[in-house]
C-alpha positions in Angstrom: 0.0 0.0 0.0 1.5 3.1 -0.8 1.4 6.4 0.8 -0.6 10.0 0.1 1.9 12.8 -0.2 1.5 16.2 -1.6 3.7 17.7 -3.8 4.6 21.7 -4.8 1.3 22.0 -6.0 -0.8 20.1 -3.5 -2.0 17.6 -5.8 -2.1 14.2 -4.0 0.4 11.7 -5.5 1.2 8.3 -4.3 4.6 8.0 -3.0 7.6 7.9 -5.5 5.6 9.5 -7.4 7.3 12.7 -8.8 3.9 14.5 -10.4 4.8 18.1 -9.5 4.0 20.8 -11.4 5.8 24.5 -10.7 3.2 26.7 -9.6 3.7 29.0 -12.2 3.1 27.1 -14.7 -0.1 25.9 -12.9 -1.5 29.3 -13.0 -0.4 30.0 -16.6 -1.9 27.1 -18.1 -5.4 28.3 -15.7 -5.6 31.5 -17.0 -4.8 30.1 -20.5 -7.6 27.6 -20.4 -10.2 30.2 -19.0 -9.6 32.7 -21.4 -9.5 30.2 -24.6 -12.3 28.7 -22.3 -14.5 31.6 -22.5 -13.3 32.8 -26.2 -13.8 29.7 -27.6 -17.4 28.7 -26.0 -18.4 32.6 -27.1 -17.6 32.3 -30.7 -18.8 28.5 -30.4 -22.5 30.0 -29.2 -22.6 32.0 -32.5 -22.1 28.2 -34.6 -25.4 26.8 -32.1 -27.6 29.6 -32.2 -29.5 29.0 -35.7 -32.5 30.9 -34.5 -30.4 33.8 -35.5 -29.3 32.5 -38.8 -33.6 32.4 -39.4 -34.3 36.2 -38.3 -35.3 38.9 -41.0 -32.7 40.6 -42.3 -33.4 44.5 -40.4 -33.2 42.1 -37.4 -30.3 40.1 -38.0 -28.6 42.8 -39.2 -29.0 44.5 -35.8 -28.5 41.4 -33.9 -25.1 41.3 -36.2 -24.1 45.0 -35.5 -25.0 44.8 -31.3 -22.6 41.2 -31.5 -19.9 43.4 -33.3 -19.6 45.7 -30.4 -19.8 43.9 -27.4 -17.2 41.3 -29.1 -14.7 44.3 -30.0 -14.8 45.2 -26.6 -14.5 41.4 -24.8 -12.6 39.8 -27.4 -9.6 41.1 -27.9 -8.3 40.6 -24.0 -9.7 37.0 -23.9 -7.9 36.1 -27.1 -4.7 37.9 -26.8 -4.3 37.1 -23.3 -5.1 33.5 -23.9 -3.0 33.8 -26.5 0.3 35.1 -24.5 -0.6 33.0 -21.6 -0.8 29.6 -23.5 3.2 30.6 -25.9 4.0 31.1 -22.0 3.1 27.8 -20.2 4.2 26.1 -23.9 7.7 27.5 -22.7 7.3 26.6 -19.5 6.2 23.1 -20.9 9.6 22.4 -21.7 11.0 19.8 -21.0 7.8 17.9 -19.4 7.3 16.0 -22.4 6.9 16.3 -26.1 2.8 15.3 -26.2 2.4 18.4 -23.6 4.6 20.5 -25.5 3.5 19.7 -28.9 -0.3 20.5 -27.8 0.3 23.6 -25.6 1.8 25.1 -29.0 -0.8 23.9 -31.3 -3.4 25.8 -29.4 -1.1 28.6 -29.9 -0.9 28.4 -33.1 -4.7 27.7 -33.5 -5.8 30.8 -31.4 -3.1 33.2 -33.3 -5.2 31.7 -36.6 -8.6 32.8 -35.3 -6.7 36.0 -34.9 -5.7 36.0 -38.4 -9.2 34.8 -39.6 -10.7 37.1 -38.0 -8.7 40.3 -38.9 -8.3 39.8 -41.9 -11.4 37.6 -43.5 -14.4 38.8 -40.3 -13.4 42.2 -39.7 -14.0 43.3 -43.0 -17.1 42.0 -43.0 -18.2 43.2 -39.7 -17.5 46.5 -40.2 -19.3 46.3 -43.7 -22.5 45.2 -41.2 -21.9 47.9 -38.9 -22.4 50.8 -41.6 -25.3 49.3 -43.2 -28.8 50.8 -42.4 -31.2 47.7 -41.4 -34.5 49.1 -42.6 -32.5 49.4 -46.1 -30.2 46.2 -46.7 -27.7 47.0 -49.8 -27.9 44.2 -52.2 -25.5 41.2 -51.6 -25.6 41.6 -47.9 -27.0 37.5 -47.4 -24.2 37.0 -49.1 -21.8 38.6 -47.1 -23.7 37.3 -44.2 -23.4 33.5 -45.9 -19.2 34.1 -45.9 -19.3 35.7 -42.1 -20.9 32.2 -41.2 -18.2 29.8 -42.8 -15.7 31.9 -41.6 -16.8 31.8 -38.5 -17.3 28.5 -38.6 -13.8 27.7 -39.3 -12.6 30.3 -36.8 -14.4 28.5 -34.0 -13.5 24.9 -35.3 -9.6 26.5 -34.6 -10.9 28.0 -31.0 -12.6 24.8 -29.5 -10.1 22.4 -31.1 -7.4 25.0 -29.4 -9.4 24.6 -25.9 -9.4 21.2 -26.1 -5.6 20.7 -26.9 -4.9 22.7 -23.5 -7.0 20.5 -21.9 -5.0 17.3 -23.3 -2.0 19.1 -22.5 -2.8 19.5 -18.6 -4.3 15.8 -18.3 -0.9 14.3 -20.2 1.2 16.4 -17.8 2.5 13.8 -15.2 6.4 14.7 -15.3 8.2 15.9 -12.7 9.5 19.5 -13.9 
């Protein structure tokens, strides 16, 4: 029968066990996960909500322009900092194997291409959607609204696969550091 210990971060570990994991790396990788957390499950909402794929166009075009400004104002901190905070614990990942390693900098690079997607492909067309009068659609706008939604799609495809290689990466974690 082997003995409870606890190690630097208080996780219990059976004796001989060396399952430590530095503190600070600990924190990075909880701050990583909550902010990819929360980015990825509010771009991933967008994907399940079809009622709003089914609303007239004055009122999705609203619904589309009130999104646009609470996302340029949440966004940008959960994704950056989710971003810097998961190139951080991949750093700190040295060294504790390559599976943790290797998935701590895919998410990386997976949020930094929802960045690019959506700078360069959804910006565009969000700030299209934000000078368009609702009660007078220009021509093509379901059309613009059609590409919005499979680049979205894709963006959040990048964000929840991202989420879910941090979470691979803290359950494959077992090395001492």
């Amino acid at each position: 029968m082997q003995r409870e210990s606890m190690n630097r971060s208080n996780i219990p570990t059976s004796e001989g066990d060396d399952v430590s994991i530095p503190w600070v790396l600990l924190l990075l990788r909880a701050i990583s996960l909550l902010l990819v957390g929360l980015y990825s499950g509010g771009v991933f909402f967008t994907v399940i909500a079809p009622s709003v794929r089914r609303l007239p166009g004055d009122a999705y075009v609203r619904h589309w322009q009130a999104q646009n400004t609470d996302y340029r104002r949440a966004m940008p901190v959960l994704v950056i900092g989710g971003l810097v905070a998961t190139l951080a614990a991949g750093v700190l990942s040295l060294g504790r194997g390559t599976a943790v390693v290797v998935l701590t900098m895919a998410a990386a690079v997976l949020v930094a291409g929802t960045i690019v997607i959506t700078l360069k492909l959804l910006d565009p067309l969000n700030r299209a959607a934000d000078a368009w009068n609702p009660s007078s659609l220009p021509d093509g706008w379901e059309a613009a609204r059609a590409l919005w939604q499979r680049w979205h799609l894709f963006r959040t495809v990048l964000a929840v696969t991202a989420f879910v290689c941090l979470l691979l990466a803290q359950m494959l974690d077992h090395r001492s550091g």
